[in-house]
C-alpha positions in Angstrom: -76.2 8.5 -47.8 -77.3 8.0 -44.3 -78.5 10.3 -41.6 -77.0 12.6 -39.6 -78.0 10.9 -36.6 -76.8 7.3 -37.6 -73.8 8.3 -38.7 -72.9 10.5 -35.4 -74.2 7.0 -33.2 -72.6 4.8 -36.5 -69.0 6.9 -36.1 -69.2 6.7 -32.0 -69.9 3.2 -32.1 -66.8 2.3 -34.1 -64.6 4.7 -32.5 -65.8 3.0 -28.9 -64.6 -0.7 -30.8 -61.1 0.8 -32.0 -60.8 1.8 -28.3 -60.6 4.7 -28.0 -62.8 7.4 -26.2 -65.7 8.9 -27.1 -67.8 12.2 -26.1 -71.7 12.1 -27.0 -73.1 15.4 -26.9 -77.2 16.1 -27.4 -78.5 19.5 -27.3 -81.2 18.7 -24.6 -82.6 22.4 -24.0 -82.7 26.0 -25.7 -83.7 29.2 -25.3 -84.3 32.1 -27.7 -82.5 31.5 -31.1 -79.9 28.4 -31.2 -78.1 27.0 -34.2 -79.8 23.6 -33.3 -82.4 21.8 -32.6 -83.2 20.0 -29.7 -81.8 16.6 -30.0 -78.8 17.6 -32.4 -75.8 15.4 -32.1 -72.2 15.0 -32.2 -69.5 12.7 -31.5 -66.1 13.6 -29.8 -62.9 11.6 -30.0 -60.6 11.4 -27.8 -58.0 13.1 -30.0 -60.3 16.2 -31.2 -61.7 14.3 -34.0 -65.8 15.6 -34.3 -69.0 14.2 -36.3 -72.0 16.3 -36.2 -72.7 19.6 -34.4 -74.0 21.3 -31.9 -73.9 24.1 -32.9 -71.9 26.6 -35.5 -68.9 26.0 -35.0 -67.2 27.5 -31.7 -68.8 25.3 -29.3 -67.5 22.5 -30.8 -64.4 23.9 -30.4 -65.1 24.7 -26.3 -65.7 21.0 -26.2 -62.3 20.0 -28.1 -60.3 22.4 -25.8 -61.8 21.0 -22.5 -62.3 17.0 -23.2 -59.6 16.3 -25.8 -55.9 16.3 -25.7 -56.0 17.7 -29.0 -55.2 21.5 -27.7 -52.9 19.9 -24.6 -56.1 19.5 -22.3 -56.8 17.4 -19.7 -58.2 14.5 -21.5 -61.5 13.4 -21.4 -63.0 12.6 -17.7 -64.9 9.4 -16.8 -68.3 8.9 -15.2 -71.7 9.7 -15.5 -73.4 12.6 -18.1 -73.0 15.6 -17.2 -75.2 18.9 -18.3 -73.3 22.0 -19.7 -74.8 25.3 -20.2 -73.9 27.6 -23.3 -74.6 31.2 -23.7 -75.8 32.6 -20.3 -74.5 36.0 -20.3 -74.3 38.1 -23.8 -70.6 37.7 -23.7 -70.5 34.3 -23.7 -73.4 34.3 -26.1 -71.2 36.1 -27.9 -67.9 34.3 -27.9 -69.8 31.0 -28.6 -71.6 32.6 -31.7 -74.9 32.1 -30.6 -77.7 34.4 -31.7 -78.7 37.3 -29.4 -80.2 36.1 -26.2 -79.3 32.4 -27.4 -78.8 29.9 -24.9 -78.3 26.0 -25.2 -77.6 23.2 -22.6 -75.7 20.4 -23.3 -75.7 16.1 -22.2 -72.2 14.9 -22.4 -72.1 11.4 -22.3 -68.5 9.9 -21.9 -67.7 6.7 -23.4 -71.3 6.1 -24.0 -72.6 2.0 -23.8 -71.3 -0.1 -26.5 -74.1 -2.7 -26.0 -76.2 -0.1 -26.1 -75.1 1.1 -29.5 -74.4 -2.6 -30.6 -78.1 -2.7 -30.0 -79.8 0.9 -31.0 -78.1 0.7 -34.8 -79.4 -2.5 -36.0 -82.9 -1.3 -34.9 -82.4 1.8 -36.9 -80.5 0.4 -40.0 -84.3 -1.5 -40.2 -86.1 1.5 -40.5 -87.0 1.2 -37.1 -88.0 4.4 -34.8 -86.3 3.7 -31.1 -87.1 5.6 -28.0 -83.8 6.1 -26.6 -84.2 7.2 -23.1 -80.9 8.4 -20.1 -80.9 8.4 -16.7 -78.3 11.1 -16.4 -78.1 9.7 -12.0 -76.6 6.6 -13.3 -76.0 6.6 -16.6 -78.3 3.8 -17.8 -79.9 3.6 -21.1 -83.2 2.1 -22.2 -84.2 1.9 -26.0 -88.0 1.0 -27.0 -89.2 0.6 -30.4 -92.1 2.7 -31.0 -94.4 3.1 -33.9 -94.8 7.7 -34.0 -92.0 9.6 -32.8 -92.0 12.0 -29.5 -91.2 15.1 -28.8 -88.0 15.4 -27.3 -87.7 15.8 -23.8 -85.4 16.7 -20.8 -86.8 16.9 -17.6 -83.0 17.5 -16.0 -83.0 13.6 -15.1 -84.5 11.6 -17.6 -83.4 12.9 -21.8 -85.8 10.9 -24.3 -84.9 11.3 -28.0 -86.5 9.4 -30.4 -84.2 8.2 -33.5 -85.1 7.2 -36.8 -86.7 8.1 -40.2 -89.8 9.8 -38.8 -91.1 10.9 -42.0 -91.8 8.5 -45.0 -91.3 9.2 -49.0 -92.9 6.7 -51.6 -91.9 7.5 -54.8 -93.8 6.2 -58.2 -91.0 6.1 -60.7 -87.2 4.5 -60.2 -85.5 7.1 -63.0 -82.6 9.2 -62.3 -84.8 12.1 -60.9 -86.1 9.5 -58.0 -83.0 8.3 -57.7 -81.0 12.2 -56.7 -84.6 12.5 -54.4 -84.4 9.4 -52.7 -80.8 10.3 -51.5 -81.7 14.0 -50.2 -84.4 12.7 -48.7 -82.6 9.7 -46.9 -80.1 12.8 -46.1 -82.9 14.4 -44.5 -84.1 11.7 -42.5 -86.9 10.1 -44.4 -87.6 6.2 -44.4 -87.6 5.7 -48.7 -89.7 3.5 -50.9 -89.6 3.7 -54.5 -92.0 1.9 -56.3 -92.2 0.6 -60.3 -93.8 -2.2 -61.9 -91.4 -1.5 -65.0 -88.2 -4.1 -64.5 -86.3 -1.5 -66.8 -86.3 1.2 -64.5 -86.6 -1.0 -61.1 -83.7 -3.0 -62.3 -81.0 -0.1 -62.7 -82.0 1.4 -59.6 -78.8 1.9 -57.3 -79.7 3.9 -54.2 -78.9 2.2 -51.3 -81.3 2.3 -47.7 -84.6 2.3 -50.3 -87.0 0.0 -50.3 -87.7 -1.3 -53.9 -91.7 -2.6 -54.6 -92.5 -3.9 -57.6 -96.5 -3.0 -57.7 -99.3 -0.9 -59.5 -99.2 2.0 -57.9 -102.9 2.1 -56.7 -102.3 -1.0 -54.6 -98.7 -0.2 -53.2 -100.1 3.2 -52.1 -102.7 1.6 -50.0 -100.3 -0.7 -48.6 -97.9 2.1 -47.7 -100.8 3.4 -45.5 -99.8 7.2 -45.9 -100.2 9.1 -42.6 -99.6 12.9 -41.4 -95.8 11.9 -41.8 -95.7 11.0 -45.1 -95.4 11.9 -48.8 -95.6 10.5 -52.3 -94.2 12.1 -55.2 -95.2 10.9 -59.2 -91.9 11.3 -60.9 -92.9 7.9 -63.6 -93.6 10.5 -66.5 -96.0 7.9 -66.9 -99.7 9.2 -66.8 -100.9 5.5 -66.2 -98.9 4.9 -63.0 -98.7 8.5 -61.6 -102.5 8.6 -61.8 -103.2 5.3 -60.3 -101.0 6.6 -57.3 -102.5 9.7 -56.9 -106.7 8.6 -56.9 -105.4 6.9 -53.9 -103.4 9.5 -52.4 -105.7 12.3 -52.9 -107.7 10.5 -50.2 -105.2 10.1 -47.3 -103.7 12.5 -44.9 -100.1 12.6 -46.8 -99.2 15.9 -45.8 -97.4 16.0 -49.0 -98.5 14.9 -52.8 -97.0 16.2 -56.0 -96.3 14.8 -59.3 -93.8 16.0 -61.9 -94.8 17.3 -65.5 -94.9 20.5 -67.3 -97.6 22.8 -66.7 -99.6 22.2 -69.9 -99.4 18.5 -68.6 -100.1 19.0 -64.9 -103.7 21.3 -66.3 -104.6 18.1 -68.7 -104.1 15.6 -65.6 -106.3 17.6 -63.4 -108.9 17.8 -65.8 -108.5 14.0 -66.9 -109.2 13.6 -62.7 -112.3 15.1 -62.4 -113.8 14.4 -65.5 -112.8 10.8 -66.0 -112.0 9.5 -62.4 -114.4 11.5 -60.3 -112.2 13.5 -58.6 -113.1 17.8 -57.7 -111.2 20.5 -57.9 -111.5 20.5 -54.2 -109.5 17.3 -53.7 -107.0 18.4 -55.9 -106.6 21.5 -54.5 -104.3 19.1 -51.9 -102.3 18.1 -55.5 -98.8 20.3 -56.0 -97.7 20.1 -59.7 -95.8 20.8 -61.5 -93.6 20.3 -58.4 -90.5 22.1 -56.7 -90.2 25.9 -55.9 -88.7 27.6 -58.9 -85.0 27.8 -59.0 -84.5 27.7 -62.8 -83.3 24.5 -62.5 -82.7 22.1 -65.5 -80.6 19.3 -64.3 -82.2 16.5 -62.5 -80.0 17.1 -60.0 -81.3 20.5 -59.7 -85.0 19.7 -59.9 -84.7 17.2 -57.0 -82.9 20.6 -55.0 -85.9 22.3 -55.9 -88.6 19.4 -55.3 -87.7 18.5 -52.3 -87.1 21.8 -50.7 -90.6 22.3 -51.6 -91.2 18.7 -49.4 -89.3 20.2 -46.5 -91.3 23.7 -46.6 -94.3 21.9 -46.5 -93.1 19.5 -43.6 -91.6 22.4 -41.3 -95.9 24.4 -41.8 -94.1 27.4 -43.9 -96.2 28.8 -46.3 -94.0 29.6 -49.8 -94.7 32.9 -51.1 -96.5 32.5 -53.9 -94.0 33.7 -56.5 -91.6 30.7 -55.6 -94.2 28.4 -57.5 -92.9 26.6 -60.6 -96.3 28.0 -62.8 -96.6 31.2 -61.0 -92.5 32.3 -61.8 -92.9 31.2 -65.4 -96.1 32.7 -66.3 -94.3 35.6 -64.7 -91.3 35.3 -66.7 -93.2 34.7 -69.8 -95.0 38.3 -69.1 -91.8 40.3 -68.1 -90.1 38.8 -71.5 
């Protein structure tokens, strides 16, 4: 399952080919409490037809009213971007459903550059991160591969959004739980890797977009070269391989490391690291296991809900209370039964 991004440019792209016309619309600027985020997307057809959002729901529907013939309208207009405002006054705010004191601006792009398109989803179907940068006075595009994302930025001329996976997931183990991960985290925006060195497990993996790296752990961690944008997650069952991976991640600036296990199992691997590979209890104080917030969850399905909403916290800088932890909510539950 691909990104929201790729499949709003993906969708606009082929609608653009079938000939018929397209709206691009980019939330380029907000203030006070928005449904979006800067650089949200979503395509228009010609005929009412949407992919992605704005925002909840009624703006969405302002746009199908005024550039669709879908509600008898005027049709959709030609020429360059144009920049609409949302949510000035708190009866608009209020008929468009955004929050109190919630305003949004708006880049309408009609019948955005097919060679431009042609050209940005290649780029991004490699994993690639592509500055994607409008000249909203003539309409032209420019797209730059870059190695870290920016910020997004308007500057009422110039709109630069950078597109693409700019968070990376390595994953030790290609089971069924990776395998439900990999896709909400592909779903999410990550770039994937999954790495195993056993051909049972590598061979039956079937989740398309993820790089597959046959390795010892220790050596494809090093390779990966974690940075502040990425994670690895143990999920081999495996104490052999998830430990080889973690000695090496312990040590890099992954803002995110966990393993899965039970807690009897996640206690015996932190003591096997410090007394038999060197490591201290303040390295492994970076180390989340057992993984995932609590949510009761039994299924695999369910435990890669939990795990990577635990990935996502930890991403966005919000601290989990502490009763959400996996050992914390079952020693509690064990108390209150």
């Amino acid at each position: 399952m691909e990104s929201i991004d790729l499949l709003v440019l993906r969708t606009a792209r082929d609608w653009l080919l079938a000939g018929e016309r397209v709206l691009l619309a980019t939330v380029a600027r907000t203030w006070g409490s928005s449904p979006r985020p800067v650089g949200s997307m979503m395509a228009l057809r010609g005929d009412g037809r949407v992919v992605g959002s704005v925002s909840g729901g009624c703006i969405e529907d302002d746009l199908i009213h005024c550039y669709t013939t879908a509600y008898q309208g005027n049709g959709m207009p030609q020429g360059l971007p144009q920049v609409v405002r949302y949510g000035v006054s708190a009866d608009e705010a209020q008929r468009f459903g955004l929050p109190c004191g919630g305003t949004l601006e708006l880049i309408l792009e009609f019948d955005p550059a097919l060679a431009s398109l042609e050209q940005l989803l290649p780029l991004l179907d490699s994993g690639n991160l592509v500055r994607r940068e409008l000249d909203l006075e003539n309409g032209q595009v420019q797209l730059t591969t870059t190695r870290a994302p920016e910020q997004f930025g308007f500057d009422g001329r110039y709109m630069l959004n950078t597109l693409g996976p700019g968070y990376r997931m390595l994953l030790i183990g290609a089971g069924v739980l990776a395998e439900y991960l990999a896709t909400m985290a592909l779903f999410n925006g990550f770039k994937v890797a999954v790495c195993d060195p056993r051909p049972e497990y590598m061979d039956g993996w079937n989740v398309a977009g993820v790089e597959k790296i046959v390795g010892m752990p220790d050596d494809v961690v090093r390779a990966f070269a974690p940075d502040l944008r990425s994670c690895i997650v143990g999920l081999s069952h495996d104490p052999k391989l998830d430990d080889l991976a973690l000695l090496e991640a312990l040590h890099s600036p992954a803002f995110y490391i966990g393993v899965i296990g039970s807690r009897r199992n996640n206690q015996s691997r932190r003591e096997r690291l410090i007394e038999h590979f060197g490591e201290s209890a303040a390295s492994l104080q970076r180390l989340h296991g057992p993984i995932g917030i609590y949510i009761g969850s039994k299924t695999p399905a369910e435990i890669a809900v939990s795990v990577m909403a635990e990935i996502l916290a930890t991403k966005n800088g919000v601290a989990l209370p502490g009763e959400v932890n996996v050992s914390a909510a079952k020693r509690a539950l064990e108390v209150d039964g």
